[in-house]
TORNUKOL-827950 format. One record per atom (N, C-alpha, C): residue in one letter; chain; atom name; x, y, z. Coordinates in nm, 4 decimals. Layout:
% residues N
[A A CA [X Y Z]]
...
//
This chain:
% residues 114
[X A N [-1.8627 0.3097 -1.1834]]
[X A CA [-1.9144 0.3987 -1.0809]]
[X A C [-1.8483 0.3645 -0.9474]]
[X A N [-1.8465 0.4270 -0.8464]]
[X A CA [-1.7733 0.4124 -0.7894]]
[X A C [-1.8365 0.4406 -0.6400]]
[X A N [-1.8324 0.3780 -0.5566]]
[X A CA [-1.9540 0.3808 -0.4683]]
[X A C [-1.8988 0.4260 -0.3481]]
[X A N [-2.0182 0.5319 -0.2921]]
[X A CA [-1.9361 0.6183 -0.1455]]
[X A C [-2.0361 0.5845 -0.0339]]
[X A N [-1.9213 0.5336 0.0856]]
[X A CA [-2.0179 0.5320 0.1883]]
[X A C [-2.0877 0.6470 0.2654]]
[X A N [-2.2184 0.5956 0.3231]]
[X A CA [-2.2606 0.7158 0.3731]]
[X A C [-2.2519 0.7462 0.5061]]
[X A N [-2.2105 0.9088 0.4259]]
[X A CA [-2.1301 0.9787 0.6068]]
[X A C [-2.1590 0.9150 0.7430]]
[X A N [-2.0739 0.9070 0.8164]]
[X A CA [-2.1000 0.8687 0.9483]]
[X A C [-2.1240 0.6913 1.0110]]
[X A N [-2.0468 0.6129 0.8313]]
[X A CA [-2.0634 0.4994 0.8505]]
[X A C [-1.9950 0.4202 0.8020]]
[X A N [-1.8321 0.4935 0.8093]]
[X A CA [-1.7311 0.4169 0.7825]]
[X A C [-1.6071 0.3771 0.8454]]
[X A N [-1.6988 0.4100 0.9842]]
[X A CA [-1.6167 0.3552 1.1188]]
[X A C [-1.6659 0.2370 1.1719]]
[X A N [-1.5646 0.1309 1.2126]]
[X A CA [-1.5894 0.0172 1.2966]]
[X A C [-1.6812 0.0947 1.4049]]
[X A N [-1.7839 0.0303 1.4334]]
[X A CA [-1.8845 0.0281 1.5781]]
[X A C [-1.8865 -0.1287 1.6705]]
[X A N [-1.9112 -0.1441 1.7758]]
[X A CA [-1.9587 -0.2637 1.8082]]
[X A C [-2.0876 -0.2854 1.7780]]
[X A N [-2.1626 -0.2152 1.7748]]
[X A CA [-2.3380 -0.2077 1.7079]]
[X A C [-2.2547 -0.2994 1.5582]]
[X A N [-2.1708 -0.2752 1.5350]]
[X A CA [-2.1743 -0.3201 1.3476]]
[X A C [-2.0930 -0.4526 1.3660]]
[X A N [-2.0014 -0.4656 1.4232]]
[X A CA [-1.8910 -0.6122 1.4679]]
[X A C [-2.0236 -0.6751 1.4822]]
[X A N [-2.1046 -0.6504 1.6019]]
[X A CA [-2.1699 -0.7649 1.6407]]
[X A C [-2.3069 -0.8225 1.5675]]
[X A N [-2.2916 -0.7416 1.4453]]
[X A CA [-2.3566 -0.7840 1.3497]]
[X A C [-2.3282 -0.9186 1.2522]]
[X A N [-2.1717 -0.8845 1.2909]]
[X A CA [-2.0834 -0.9910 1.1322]]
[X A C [-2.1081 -1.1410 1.1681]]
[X A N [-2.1507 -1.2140 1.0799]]
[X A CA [-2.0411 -1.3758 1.0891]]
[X A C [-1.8990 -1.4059 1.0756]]
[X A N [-1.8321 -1.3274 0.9962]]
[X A CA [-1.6917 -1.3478 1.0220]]
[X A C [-1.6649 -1.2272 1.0075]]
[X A N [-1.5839 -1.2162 1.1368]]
[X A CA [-1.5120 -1.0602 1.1689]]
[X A C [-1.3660 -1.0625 1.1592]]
[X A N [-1.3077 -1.1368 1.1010]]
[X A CA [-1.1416 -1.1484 1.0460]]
[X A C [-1.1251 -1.0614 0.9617]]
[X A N [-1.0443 -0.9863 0.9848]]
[X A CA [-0.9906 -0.8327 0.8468]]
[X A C [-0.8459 -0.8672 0.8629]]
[X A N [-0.7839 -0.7175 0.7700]]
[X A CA [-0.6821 -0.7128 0.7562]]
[X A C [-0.6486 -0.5489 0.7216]]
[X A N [-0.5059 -0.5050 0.8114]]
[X A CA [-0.4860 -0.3725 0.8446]]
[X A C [-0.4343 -0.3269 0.6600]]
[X A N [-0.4668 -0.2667 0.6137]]
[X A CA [-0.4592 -0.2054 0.4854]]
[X A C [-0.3755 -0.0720 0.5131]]
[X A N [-0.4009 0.0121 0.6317]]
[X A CA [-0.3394 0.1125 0.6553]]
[X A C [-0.3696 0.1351 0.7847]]
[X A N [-0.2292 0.2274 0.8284]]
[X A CA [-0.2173 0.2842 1.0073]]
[X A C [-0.1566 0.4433 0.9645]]
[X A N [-0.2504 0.5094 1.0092]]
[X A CA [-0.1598 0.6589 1.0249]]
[X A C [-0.2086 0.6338 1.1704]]
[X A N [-0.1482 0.8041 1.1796]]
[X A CA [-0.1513 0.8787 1.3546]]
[X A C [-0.2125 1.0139 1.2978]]
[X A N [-0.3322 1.0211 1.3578]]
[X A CA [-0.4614 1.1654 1.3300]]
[X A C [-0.4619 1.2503 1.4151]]
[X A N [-0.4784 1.3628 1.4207]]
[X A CA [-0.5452 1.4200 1.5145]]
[X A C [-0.7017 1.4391 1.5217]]
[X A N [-0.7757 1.3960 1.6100]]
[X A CA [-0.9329 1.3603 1.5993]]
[X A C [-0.9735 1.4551 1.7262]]
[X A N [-1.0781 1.4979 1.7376]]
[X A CA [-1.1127 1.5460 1.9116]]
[X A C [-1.1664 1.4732 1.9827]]
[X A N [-1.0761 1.5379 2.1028]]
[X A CA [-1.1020 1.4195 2.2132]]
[X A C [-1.2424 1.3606 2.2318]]
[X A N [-1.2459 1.2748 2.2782]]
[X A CA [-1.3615 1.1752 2.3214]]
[X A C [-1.4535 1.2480 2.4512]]
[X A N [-1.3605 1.3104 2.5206]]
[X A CA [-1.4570 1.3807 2.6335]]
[X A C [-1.4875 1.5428 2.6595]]
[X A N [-1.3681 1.6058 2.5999]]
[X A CA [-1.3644 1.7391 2.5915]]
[X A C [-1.3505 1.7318 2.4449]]
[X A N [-1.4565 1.8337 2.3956]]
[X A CA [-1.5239 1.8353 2.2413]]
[X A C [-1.3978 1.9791 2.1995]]
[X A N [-1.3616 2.0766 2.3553]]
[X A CA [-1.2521 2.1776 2.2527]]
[X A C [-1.0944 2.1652 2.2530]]
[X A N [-1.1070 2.0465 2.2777]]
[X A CA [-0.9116 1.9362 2.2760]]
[X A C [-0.9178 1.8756 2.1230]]
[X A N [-0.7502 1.8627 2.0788]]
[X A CA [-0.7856 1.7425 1.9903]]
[X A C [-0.6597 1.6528 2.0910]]
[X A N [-0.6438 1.5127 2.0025]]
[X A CA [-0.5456 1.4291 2.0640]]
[X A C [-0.4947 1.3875 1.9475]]
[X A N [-0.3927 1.3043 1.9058]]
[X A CA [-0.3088 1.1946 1.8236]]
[X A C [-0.3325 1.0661 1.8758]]
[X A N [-0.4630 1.0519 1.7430]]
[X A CA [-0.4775 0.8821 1.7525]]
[X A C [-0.4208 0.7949 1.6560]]
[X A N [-0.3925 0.6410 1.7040]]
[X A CA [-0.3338 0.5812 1.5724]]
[X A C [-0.5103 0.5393 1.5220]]
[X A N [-0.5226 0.5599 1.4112]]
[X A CA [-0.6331 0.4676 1.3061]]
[X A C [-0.6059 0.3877 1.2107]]
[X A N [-0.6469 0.2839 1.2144]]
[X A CA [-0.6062 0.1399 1.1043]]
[X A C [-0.7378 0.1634 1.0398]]
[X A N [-0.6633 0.1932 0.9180]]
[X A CA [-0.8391 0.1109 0.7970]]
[X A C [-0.8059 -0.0289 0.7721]]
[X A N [-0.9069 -0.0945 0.8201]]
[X A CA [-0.9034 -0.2018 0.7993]]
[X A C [-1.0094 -0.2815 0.6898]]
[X A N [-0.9827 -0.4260 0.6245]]
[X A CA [-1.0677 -0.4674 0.5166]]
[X A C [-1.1450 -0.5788 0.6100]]
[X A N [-1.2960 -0.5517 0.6222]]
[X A CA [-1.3579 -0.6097 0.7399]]
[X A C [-1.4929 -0.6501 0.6199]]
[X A N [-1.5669 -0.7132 0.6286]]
[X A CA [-1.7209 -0.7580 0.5913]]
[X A C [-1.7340 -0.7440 0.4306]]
[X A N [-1.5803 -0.7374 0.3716]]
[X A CA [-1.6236 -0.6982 0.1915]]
[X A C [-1.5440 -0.5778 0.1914]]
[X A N [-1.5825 -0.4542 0.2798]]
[X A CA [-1.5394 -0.3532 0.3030]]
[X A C [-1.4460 -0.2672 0.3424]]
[X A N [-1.3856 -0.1354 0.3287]]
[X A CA [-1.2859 -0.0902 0.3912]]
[X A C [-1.3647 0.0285 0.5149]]
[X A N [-1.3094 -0.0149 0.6076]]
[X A CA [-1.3635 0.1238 0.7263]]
[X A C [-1.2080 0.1601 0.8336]]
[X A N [-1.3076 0.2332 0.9011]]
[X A CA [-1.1726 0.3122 0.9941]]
[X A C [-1.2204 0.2373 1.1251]]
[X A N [-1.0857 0.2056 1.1592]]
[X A CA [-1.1201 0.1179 1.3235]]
[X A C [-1.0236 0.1723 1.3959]]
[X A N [-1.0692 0.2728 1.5170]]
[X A CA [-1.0011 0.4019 1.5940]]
[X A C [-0.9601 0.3417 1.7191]]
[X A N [-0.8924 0.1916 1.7447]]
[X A CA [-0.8801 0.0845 1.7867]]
[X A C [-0.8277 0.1542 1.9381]]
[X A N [-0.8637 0.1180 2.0373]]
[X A CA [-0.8091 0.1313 2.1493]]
[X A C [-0.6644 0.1175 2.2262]]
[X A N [-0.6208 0.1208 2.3070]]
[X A CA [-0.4474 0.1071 2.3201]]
[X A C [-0.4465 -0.0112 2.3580]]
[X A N [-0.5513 -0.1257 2.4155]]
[X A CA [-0.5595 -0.2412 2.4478]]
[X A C [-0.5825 -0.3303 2.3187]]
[X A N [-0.5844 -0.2979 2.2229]]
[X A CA [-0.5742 -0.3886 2.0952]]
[X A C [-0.4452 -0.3251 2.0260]]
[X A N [-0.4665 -0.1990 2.0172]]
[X A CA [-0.3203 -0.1653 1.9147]]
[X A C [-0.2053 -0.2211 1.9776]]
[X A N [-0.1648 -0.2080 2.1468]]
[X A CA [-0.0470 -0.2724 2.2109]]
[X A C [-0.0323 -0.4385 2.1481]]
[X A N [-0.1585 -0.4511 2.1746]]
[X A CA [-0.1443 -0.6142 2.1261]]
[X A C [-0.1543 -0.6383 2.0203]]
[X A N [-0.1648 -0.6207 1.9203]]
[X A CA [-0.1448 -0.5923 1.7538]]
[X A C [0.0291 -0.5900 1.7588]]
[X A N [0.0666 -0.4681 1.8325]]
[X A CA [0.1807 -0.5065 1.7721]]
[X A C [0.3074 -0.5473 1.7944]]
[X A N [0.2402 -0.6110 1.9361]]
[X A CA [0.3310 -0.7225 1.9716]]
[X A C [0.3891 -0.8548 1.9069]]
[X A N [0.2160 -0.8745 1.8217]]
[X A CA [0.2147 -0.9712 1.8086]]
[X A C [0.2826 -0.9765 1.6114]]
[X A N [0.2748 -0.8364 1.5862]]
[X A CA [0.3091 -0.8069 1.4390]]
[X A C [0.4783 -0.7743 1.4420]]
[X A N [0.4796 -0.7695 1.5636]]
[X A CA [0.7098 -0.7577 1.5883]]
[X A C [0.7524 -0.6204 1.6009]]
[X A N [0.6467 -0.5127 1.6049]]
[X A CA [0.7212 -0.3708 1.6056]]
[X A C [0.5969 -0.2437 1.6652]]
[X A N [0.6413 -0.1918 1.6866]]
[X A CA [0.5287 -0.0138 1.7154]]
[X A C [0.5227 0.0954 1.6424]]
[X A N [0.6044 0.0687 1.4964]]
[X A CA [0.6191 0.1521 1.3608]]
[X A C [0.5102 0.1235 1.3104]]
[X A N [0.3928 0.2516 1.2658]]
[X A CA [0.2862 0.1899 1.1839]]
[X A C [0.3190 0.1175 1.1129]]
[X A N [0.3929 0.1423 0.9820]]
[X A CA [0.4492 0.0153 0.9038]]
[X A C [0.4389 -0.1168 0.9593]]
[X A N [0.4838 -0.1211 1.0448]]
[X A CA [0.4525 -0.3103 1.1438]]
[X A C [0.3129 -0.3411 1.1710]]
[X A N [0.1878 -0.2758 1.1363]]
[X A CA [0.0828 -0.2610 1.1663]]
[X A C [0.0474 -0.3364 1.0090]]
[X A N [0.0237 -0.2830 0.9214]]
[X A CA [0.0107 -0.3002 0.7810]]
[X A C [0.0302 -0.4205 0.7494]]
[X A N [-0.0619 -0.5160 0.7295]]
[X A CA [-0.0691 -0.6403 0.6279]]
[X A C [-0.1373 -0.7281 0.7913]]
[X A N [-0.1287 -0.6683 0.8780]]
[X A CA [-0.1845 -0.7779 0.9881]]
[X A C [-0.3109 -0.8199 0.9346]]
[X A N [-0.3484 -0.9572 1.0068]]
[X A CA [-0.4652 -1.0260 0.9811]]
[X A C [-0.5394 -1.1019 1.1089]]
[X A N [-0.6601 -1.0440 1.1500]]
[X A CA [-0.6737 -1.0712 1.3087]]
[X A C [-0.8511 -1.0378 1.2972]]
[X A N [-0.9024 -1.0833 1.3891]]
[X A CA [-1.0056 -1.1247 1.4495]]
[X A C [-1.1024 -1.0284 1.5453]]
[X A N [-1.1774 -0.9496 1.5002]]
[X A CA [-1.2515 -0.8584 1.5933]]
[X A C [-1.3845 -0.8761 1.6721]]
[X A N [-1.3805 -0.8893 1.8023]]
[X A CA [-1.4418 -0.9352 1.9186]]
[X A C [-1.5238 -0.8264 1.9739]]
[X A N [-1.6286 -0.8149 2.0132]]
[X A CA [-1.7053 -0.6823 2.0970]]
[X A C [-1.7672 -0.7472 2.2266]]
[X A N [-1.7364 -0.6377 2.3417]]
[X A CA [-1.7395 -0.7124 2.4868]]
[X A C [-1.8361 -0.5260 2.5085]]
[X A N [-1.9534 -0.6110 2.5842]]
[X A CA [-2.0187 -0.4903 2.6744]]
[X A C [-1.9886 -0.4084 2.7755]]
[X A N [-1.9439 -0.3434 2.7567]]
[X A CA [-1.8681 -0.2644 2.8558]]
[X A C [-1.9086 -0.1421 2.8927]]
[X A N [-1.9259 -0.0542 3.0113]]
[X A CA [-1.9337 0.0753 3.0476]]
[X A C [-1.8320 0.1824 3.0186]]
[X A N [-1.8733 0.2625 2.9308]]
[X A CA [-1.7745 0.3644 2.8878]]
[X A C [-1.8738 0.5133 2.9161]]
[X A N [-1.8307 0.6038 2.9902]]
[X A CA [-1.8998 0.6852 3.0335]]
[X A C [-1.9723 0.6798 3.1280]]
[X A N [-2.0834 0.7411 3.1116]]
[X A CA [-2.1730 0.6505 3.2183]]
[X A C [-2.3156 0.4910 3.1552]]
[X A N [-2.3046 0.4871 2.9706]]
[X A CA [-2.3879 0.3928 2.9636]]
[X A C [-2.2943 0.2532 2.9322]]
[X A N [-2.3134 0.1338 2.8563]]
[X A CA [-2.2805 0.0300 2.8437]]
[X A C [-2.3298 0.0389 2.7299]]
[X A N [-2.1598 -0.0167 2.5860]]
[X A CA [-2.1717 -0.0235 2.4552]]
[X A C [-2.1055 -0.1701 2.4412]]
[X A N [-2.1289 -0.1730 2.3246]]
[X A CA [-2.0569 -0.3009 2.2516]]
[X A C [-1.9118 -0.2330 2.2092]]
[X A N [-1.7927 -0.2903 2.2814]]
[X A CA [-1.6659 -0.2505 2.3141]]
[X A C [-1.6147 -0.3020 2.1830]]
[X A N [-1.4825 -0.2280 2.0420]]
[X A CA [-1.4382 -0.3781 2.0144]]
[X A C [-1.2805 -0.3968 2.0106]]
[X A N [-1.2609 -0.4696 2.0705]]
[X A CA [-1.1224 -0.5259 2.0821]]
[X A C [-1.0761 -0.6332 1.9877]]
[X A N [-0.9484 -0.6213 1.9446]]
[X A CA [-0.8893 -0.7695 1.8904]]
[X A C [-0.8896 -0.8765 1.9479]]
[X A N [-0.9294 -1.0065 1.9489]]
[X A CA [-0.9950 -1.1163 1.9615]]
[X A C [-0.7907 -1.1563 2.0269]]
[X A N [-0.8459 -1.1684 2.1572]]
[X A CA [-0.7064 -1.2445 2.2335]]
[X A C [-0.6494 -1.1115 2.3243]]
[X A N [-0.6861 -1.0610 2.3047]]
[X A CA [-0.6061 -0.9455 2.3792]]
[X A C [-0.6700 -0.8896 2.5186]]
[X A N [-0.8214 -0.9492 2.5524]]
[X A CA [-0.8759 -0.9256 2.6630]]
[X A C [-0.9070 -1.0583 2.6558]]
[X A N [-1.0251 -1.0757 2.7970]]
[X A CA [-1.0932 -1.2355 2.8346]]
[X A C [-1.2371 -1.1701 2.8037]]
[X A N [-1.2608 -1.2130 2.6645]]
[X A CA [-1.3912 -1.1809 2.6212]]
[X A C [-1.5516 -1.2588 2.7035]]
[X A N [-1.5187 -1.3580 2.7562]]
[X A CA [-1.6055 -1.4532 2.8439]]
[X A C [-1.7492 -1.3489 2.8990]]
//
């Protein structure tokens, strides 16, 4: 049998990072999507998304340009392909996005999580 997650819960959250004891994954896959925008609901944009293997699990982590830059600096290239097989550390910092304050999550080194 073959088991499906349920809708609307197979995206990285910081509500869910800051749940884990160990938040070390590994990028399984990187395309480039078109998703709608984050602030205007009748735009879309081209995002990169990594599924990543996080808690047992595979989910979608719609990673910000402040972790993907640093991802793949640190992986040697900006070709999704150079993305694929990374193995790294996911961190959530409270932050104001909009007008409330969420659990942010970034790759662990790439901001001053303090």
């Amino acid at each position: 049998m073959v088991e499906e997650r349920i809708a609307g819960f197979d995206r990285i959250t910081g509500d869910f990072v800051s749940t884990l004891e160990d938040t070390s994954y590994v990028v399984v896959k990187a395309e480039n999507r078109e998703v709608q925008h984050p602030r205007d609901r009748d735009k879309t944009v081209i995002k990169p998304i990594l599924t990543i293997e996080i808690g047992g699990q595979q989910m979608e982590w719609f990673a910000n340009r402040t972790s993907i830059e640093f991802i793949a600096r640190k992986q040697g290239g900006f070709n999704l392909s150079d993305l694929t097989g990374y193995k790294g550390t996911l961190v959530t910092v409270n932050q104001k996005v909009g007008k409330e304050m969420r659990q942010v999550v970034y790759e662990d080194g790439c901001i001053d999580a303090s």
